[in-house]
C-alpha positions as CSV (number, residue, x, y, z in Angstrom):
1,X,-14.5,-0.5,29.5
2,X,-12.6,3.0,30.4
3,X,-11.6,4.9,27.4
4,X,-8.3,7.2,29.3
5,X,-5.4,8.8,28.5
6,X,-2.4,6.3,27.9
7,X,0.1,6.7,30.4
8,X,3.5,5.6,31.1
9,X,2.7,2.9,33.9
10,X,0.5,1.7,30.5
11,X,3.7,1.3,28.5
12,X,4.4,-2.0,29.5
13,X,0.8,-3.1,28.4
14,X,0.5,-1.5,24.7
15,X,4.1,-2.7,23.6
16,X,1.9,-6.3,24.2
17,X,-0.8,-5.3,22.2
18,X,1.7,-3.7,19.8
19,X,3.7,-7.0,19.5
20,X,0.5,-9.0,18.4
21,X,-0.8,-6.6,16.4
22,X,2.2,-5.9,14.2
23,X,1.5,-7.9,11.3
24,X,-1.1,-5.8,10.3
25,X,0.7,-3.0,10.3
26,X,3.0,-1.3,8.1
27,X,6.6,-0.5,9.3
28,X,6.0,-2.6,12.8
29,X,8.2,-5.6,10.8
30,X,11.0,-4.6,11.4
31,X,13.3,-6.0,14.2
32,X,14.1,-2.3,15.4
33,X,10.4,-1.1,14.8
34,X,9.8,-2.3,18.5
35,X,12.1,-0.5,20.0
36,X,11.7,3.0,17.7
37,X,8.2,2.2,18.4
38,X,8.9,2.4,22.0
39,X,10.4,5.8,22.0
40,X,7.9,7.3,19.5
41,X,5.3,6.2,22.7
42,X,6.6,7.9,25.0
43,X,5.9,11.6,22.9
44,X,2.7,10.2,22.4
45,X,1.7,9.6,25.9
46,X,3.3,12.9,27.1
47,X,1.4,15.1,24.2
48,X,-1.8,13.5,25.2
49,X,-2.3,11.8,21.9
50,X,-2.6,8.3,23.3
51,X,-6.2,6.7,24.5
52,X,-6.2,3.2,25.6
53,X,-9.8,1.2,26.3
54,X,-9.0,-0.8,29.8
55,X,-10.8,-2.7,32.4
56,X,-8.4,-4.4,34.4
57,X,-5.9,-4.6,31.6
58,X,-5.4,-2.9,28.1
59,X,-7.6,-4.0,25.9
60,X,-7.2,-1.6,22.7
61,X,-5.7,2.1,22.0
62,X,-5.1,4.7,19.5
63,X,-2.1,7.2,18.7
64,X,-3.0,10.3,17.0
65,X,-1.1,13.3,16.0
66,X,-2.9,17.0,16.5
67,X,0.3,18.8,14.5
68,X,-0.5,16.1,11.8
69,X,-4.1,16.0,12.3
70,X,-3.2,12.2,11.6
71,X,-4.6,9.0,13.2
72,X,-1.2,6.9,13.9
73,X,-1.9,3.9,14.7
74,X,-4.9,1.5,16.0
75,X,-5.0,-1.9,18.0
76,X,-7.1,-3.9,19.6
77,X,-6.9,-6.9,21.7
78,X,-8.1,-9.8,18.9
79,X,-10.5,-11.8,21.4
80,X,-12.1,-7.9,21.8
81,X,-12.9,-7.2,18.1
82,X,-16.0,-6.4,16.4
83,X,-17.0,-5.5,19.3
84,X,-17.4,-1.4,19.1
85,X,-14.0,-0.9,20.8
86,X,-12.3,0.7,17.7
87,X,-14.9,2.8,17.3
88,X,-15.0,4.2,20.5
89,X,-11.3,4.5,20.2
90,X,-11.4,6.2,17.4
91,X,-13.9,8.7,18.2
92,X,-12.4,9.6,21.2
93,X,-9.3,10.3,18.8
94,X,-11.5,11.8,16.3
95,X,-12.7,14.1,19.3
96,X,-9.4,15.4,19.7
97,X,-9.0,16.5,16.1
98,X,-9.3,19.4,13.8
99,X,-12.5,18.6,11.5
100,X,-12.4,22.2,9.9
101,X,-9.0,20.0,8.2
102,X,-8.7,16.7,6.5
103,X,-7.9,14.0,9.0
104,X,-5.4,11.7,7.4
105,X,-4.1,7.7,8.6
106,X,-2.2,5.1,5.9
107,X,-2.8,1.4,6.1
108,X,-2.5,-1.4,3.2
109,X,-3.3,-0.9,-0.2
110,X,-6.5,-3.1,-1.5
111,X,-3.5,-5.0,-2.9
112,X,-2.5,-6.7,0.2
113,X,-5.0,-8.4,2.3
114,X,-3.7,-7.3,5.8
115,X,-5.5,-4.0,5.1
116,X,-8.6,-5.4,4.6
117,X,-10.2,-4.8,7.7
118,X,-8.7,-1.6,8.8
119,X,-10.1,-0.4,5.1
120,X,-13.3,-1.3,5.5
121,X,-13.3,-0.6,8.8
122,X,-12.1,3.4,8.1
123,X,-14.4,3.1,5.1
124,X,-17.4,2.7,7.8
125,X,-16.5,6.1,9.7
126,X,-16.6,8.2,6.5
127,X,-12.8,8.1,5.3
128,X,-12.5,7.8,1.5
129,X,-9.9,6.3,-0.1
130,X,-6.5,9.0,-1.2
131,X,-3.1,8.5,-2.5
132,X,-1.2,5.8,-2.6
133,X,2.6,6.6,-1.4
134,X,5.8,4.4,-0.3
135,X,5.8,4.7,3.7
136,X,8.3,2.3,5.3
137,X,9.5,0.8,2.1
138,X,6.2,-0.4,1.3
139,X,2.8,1.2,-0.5
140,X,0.5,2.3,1.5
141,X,-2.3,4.1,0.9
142,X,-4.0,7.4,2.7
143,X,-7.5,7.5,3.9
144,X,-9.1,10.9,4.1
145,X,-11.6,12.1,6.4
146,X,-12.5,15.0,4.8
147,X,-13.5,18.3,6.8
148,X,-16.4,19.5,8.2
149,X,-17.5,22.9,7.0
């Protein structure tokens, strides 16, 4: 498996991964999500803050924000889970971070069962739980990676 830059001939590839995934995440409900989602990816991919995993075909990626020193969003394939792929993924975003700074992301609160697995999941890499806010009309809560001294 290739962990690469996203680029735009990818595009095609993560909305599919995107449009399985988005259950899980916050704010990807919506009808229009897609398509705002699609636009947001292009800034990613330009900025450099989109990895994808690949062999032959995308099997996972990861958007990240360096201004926000924010991990965006994360998604793999489902037949290519638990199997070290976010993990790679999100060290290779982790890489591209400022750990002299809190690194931030939001997913469910332990209220709602679809977070359950990115929680424990973040909870594994060292991000502690934060505040809990309204993102997307929803609560969500932040997960802090705090920094490195």
């Amino acid at each position: 498996m290739n962990i690469e830059y996203l680029t735009e001939k990818d595009a095609d590839s993560w909305m599919e991964l995107v449009r399985q995934v988005r259950p899980l995440f916050p704010g990807l409900d919506d009808k229009n999500a897609l398509a705002d989602h699609r636009q947001q990816l292009t800034g990613f991919i330009s900025r450099k803050e989109a990895i994808a995993a690949k062999d032959k075909t995308l099997r996972g990626g990861i958007l990240f924000s360096r201004r926000d020193n924010e991990i965006c969003l994360l998604a793999t394939d489902s037949r290519y889970r638990r199997q070290g792929l976010g993990t790679q993924l999100a060290k290779a975003a982790l890489a591209q971070l400022d750990t002299g700074h809190d690194i931030t992301l939001y997913t469910y609160t332990r209220q709602d069962e679809k977070g359950d697995a990115a929680r424990a999941f973040y909870q594994k890499l060292g991000f502690v739980p934060g505040k809990i806010i309204t993102l997307f009309g929803r609560n969500v809560q932040q997960f802090v990676l705090k920094k490195i001294l």
